[in-house]
N, C-alpha and C positions, 0 to 999 in steps of 0.2 A: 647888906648884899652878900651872897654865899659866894663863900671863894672859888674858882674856878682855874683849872692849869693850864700854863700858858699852851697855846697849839704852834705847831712847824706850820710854814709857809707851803702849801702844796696847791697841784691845779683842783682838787676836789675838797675847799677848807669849806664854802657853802656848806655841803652835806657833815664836815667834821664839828662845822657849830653849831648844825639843827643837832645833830648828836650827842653832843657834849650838855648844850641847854634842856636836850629832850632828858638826857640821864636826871640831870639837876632837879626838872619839875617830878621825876617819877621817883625819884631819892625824898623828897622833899625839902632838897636845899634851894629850892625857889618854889616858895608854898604859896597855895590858892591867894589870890588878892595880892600879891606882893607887886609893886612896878618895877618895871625894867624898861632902859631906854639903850637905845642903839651902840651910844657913846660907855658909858657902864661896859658892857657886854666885851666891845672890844678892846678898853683900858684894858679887862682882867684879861682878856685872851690874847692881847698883845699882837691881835691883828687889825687890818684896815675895818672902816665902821661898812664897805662895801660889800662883804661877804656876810658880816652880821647882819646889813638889813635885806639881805635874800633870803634867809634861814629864820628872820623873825616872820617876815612875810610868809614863808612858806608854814611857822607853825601856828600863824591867826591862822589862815586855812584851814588847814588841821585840826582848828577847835581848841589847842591848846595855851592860846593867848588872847586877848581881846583889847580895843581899846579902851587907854584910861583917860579919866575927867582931866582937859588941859592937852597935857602932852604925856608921849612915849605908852606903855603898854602893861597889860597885868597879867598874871598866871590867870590866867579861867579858874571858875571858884569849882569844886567836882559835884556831880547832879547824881546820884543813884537814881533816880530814873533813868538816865542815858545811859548807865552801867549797866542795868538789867536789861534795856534793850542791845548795846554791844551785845553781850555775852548771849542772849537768844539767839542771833546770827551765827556767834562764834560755836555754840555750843551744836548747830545745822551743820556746819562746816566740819566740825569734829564728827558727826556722829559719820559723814559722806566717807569720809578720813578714813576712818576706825573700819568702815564694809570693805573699803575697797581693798586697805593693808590686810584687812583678812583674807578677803577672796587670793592672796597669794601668799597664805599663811606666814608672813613678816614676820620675823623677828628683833625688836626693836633691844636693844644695847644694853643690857643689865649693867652697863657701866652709871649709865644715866640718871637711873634708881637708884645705885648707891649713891652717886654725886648730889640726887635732891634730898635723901636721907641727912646725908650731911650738913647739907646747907640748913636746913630745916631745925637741926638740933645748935647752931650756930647764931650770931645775930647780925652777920652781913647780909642785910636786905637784898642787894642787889644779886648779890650770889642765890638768893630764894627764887628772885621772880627769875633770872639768867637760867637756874635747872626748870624750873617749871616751862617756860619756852622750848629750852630744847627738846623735853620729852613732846611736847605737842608739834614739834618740827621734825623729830623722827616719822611721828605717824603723817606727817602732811606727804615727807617726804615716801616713805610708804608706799602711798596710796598710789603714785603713779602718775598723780592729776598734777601740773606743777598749775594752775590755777586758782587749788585750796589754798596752799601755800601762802600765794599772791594775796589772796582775798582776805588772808584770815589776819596776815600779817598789819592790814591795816586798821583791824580792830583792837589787836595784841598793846599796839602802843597806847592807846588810851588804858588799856586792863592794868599796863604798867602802873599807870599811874596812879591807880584805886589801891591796886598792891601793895605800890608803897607805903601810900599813907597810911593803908589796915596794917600792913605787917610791922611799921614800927612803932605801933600800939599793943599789937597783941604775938608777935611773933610768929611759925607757920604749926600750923598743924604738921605734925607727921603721919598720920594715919591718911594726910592727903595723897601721899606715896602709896599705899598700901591700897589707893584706888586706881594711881598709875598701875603698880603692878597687876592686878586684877585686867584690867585693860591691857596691858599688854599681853597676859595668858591668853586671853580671849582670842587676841588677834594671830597669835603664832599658833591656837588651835585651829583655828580657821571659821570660828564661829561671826561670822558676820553682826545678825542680829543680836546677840548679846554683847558685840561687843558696843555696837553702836547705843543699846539700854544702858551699857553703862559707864559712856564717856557721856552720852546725853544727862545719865545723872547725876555724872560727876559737874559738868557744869552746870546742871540748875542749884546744887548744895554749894559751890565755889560761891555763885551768884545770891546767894539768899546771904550766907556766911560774912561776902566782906559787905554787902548794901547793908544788912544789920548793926555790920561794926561801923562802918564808914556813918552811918543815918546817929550814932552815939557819939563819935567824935566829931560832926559835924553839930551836934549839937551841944558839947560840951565848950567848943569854942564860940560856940553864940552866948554860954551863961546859962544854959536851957537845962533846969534841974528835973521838966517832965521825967520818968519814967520811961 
């Protein structure tokens, strides 16, 4: 079972434990297939099993958990077909994004690009997928529409979780930055359509990139010496 730190008693611990277990499953310290059971969950977390099993419930919903054979619950094993469909939505979502933060020639935080430069050349996963989120939360924010935002964010936590597992296999690209930046010129030029060609590119190449890697680690834990 992956260790977990204890949490404070507060009125919003519900949402502090889908949180803390959503980290876990997208970190990989609670990897596809593993069970987990209510009682576990709040040993480590040192709270009642009654906020745990609100925040289990709420992530079978979510698709992030399902039941296992017998008793209590398993991470979802990850499908790269459901990744490429997220990331189609997501990638709609970005391009809506990307017109709109341009039609008011936005300019998105050069701090950000350097922050994912970093991360990128680093090997804290979670700091990789944390910069790449905000830069896509700048342009949500951007755009004006707080709907994208809403909309996008619920596709984001599943992305997480593909993230994870690719990047601490293979680490991040940096030159994934160098297509943020591009995107962001776009946008503070005020070119709409090009910016929207090239956040739409950007995520159909994100999407081919981790489903290829994910479709090789998913079959090297099956034993699958295919090619």
């Amino acid at each position: 079972m992956a260790h977990l730190i204890k949490l404070e008693s507060t009125p919003d611990l519900v949402e502090q434990v889908y949180a803390r277990l959503l980290d876990a499953i997208s970190d990989g310290s609670l990897a596809p297939g593993q069970r987990i059971t209510q009682e576990d969950i709040a040993a480590q977390l040192a709270v009642s099993r009654q906020p745990v099993l609100q925040a289990l419930r709420l992530l079978k919903q979510d698709g992030f958990l399902c039941d296992a054979p017998g008793r209590g619950l398993l991470v979802s094993p990850l499908d790269p077909a459901w990744i490429v469909q997220v990331y189609q939505v997501r990638g709609a979502l970005d391009a809506l994004a990307a017109q709109l933060a341009a039609a008011q020639r936005a300019h998105i935080d050069p701090k950000l690009i350097a922050q994912g430069r970093k991360a990128a050349r680093g090997r804290n996963v979670k700091a990789m997928i944390d910069a790449d989120i905000a830069f896509h939360d700048a342009i949500y924010s951007a755009s004006g529409n707080d709907l994208i935002a809403k909309s996008a964010h619920a596709h984001w936590r599943h992305l997480r979780r593909v993230m994870g597992a690719v990047l601490q296999q293979s680490g991040q690209r940096e030159d994934l930055w160098d297509e943020h930046q591009a995107i962001a010129d776009a946008i503070a030029c005020g070119d709409g359509p090009r910016a929207a060609e090239q956040i739409t590119g950007h995520a159909a190449r994100a999407s081919d990139n981790l489903t290829e890697i994910l479709n090789h680690v998913l079959a090297t834990r099956r034993g699958d010496n295919t090619p």
